[in-house]
N, C-alpha and C positions, 0 to 999 in steps of 0.2 A: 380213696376219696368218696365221701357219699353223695348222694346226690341233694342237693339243697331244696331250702322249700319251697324258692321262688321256682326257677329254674332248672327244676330233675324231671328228665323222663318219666316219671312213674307214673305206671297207670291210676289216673284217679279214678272212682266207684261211679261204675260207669249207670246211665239214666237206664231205668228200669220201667219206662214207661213205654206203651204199647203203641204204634201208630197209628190213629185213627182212621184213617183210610181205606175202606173194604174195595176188592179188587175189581168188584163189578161196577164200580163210581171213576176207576180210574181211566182218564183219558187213551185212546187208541193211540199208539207211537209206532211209526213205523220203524221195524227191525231190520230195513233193508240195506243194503251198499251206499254208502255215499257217495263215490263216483270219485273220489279226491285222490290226492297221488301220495299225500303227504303220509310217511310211518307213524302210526301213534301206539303207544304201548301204556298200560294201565299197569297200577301198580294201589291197592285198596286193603281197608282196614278190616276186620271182621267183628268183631266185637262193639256192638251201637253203632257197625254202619251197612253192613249187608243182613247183618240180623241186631233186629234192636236190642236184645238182653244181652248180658254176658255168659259166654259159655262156663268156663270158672265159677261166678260166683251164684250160680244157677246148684251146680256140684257140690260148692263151698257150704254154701245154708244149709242144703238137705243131708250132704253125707259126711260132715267136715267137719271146719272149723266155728261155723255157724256165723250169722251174719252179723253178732255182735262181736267174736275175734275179730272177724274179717273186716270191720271198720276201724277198729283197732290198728293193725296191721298197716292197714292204707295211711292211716295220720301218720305212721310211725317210718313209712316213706319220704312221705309228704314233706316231715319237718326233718328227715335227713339222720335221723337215730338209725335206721337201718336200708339197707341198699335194696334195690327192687328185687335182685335176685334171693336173695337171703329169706325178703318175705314170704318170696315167690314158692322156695325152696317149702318150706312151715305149713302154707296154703292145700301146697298139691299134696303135701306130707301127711295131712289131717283127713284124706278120705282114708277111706273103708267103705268100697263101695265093689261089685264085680263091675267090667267096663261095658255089657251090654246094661246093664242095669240103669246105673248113671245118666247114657245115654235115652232111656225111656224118658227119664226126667226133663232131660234137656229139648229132647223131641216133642214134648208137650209143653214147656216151656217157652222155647223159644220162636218166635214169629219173623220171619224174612220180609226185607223189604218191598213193599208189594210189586215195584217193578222191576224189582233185580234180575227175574228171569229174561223180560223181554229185554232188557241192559243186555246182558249174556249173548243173547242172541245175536242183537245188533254187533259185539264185538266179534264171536265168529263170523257172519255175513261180511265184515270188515278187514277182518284178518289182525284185530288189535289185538295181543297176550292179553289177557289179563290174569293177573298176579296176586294172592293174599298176600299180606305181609303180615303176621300175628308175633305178640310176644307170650302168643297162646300153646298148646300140643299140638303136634301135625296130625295124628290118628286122632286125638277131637274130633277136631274141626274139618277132616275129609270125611270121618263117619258121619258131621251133620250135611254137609255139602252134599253126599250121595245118598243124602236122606230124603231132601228136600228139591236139589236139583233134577236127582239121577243120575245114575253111577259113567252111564255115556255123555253126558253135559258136564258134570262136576271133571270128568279127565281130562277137559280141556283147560283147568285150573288148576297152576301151578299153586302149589302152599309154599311157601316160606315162612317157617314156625319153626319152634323145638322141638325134637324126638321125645318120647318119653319111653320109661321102663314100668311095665304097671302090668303087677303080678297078677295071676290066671284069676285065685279068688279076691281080690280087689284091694287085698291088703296092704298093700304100698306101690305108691304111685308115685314116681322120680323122674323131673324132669332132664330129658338130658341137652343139655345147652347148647347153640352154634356158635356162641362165642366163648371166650373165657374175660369174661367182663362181670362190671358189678352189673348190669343191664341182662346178664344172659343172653340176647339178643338184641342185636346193635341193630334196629331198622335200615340205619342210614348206608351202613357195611354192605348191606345185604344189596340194597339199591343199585349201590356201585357193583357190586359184584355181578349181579346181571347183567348190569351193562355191559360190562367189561367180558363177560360170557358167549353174551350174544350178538355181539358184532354192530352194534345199534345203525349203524351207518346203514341206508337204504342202498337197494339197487340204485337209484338215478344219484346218488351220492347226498342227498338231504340229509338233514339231521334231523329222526324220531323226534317227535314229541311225546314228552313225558307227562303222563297225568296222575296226580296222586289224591286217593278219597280216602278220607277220616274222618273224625270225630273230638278226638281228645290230646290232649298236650302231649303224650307217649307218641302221638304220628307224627311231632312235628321232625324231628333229626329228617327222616326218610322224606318230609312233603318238601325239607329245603332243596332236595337233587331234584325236585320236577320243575317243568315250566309252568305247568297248572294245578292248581290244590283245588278241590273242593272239601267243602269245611259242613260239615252236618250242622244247619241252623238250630239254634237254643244249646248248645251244647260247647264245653268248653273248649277247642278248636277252636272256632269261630269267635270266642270273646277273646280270645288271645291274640288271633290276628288282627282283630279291633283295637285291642292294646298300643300292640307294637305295629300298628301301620304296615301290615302281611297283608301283598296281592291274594286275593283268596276268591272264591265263587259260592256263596250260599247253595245249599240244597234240602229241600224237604223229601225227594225221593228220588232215587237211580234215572226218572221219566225225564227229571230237570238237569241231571248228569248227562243223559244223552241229546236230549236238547243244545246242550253248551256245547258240548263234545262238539257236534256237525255243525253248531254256527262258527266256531271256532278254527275247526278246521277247514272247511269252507275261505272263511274270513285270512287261515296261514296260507291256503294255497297262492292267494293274489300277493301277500306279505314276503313270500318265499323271492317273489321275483326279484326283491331289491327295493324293498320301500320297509323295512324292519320288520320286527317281531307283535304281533296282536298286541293291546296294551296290558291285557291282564294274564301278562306271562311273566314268569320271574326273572328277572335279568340275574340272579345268583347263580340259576340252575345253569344258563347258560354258561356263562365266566367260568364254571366247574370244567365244563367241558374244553375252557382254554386252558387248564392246571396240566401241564404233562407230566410230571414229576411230583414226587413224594416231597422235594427241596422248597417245591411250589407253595404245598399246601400252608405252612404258617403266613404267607401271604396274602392266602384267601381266608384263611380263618382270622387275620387280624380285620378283615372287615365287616365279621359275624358281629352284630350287639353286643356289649360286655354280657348282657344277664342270660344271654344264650349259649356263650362260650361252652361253659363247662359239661353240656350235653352233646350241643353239636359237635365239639373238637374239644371231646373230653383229655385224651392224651396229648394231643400239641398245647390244649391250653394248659397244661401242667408244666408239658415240660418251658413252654412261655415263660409263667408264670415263677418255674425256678429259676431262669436265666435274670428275669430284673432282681430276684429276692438277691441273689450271687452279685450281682451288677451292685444293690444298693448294700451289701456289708461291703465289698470293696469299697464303694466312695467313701465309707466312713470312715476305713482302717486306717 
């Protein structure tokens, strides 16, 4: 099943514009402890949200497909002619590049968010994971992390991405996939799977809050399991949640991510006691956490948006979807 043109994960061509913002303009934020008891765990985009350009198609232009395949490609997502991973497949398939080389491109290219370092910080001084979640390559996107970070800052950053196989002289570059899906990388999969990993349940028995930052309509499967989205303002994310009436949090920089962060949490510790949840937490993400079983899920997924269905609960909504088609030849037979 491909992915439609309303409603498919795929990445759309992501903005290529540079943030205005130089680092000596940007406000001082304190990076220290919050002092709050509550678990929160981050879970973030990479591409147009911790660095504004794309890593891909940074690669794509200069050693590739060039950036008129590569828009090409993206419609051909877009309107559901071809599955994201197939493109995806063509995209990475078209360098011929060696992979330090590449990487010089990218290094000069690409520009990080001006407060993502001191973001970083605050979440180690806090003891929050934070997480990449890419439908990008892992060895990418940690050669730019320890590029830019530093190799003892970036190791505190889990990547959740795709392997890749990418030959010594640069001649073929294959990604290799964590799912066996038309997506290659299911976000949403991944989400759960960490949780379910890492025991999310706090010492005093609380339940983690989950935050999740993006950008583009590819983050949403993965922003439905959080209780907090932050959505990159001007960017398609955030006109989406506008659409469909998605709790969401504007952000122009990581500065306004940790700001929320700490008023937020702050705001759950007193919430925590028995007077409910912040108001701009996702009651969805929650309800997941009441799914015990696999038997469960078509329950929750019948109360996803029709035009959401088939990405977020792309195999329940099929097999859904055959059970009425079987339901309505019987009534007619």
């Amino acid at each position: 099943m491909a992915p439609s043109a309303i409603d498919s994960p795929a990445v759309e061509a992501k903005s290529l514009r540079t943030l205005k913002v130089p680092q000596a303009t940007m406000p001082a934020v304190d990076a220290s402890s919050m002092g709050t008891k509550r678990k929160i765990i981050c879970f973030s985009d990479f591409d147009g949200t911790i660095f504004m350009q794309d890593t891909g198609h940074i690669l794509f232009n200069a050693f590739g497909c060039g950036s008129e395949r590569r828009e090409i490609l993206d419609k051909q997502i877009q309107s559901g002619e071809r599955s994201f991973r197939d493109v995806s497949e063509e995209m990475w398939g078209s360098l011929d590049v060696p992979f330090e080389d590449g990487f010089e491109a990218m290094k000069t290219a690409l520009e990080i968010d001006p407060a993502f370092q001191t973001f970083h910080r605050f979440c180690l001084n806090n003891k929050i994971p934070f997480n990449v979640i890419s439908a990008g390559l892992k060895p990418v996107l940690r050669r730019v992390l320890d590029h830019f970070l530093g190799e003892a800052a970036s190791a505190h950053i889990d990547i959740v991405a795709n392997e890749a196989d990418i030959s010594t002289d640069g001649s073929s570059w294959k990604p290799v996939w964590r799912h066996d899906t038309e997506l290659g990388h299911d976000k949403a999969l991944s989400t759960n799977e960490y949780k379910e990993s890492a025991k999310l349940e706090s010492d005093d028995g609380t339940i983690p809050m989950i935050v999740f930052i993006g950008d583009g309509v590819s983050d949403l499967p993965a922003a439905r399991e959080a209780d907090v989205l932050f959505a990159r303002r001007g960017l398609r994310l955030k006109e989406y949640c506008i659409e469909h009436k998605l709790p969401y949090i504007p952000f122009d920089t990581f500065a306004d991510i940790q700001k929320e962060v700490i008023k937020i949490a702050k705001t759950d510790d007193e919430k925590t006691k028995g007077r409910g949840l912040p108001s701009n937490f996702n009651p969805r993400a929650n309800l997941w956490r009441r799914v015990s079983s696999k038997n469960a899920v078509p329950l929750f997924a019948a109360m996803t948006p029709r035009e959401e269905k088939m990405f977020v609960w792309p195999e329940t909504f099929t097999q859904l979807k055959g059970v009425q088609e079987n339901a309505a030849v019987e009534a007619k037979a």
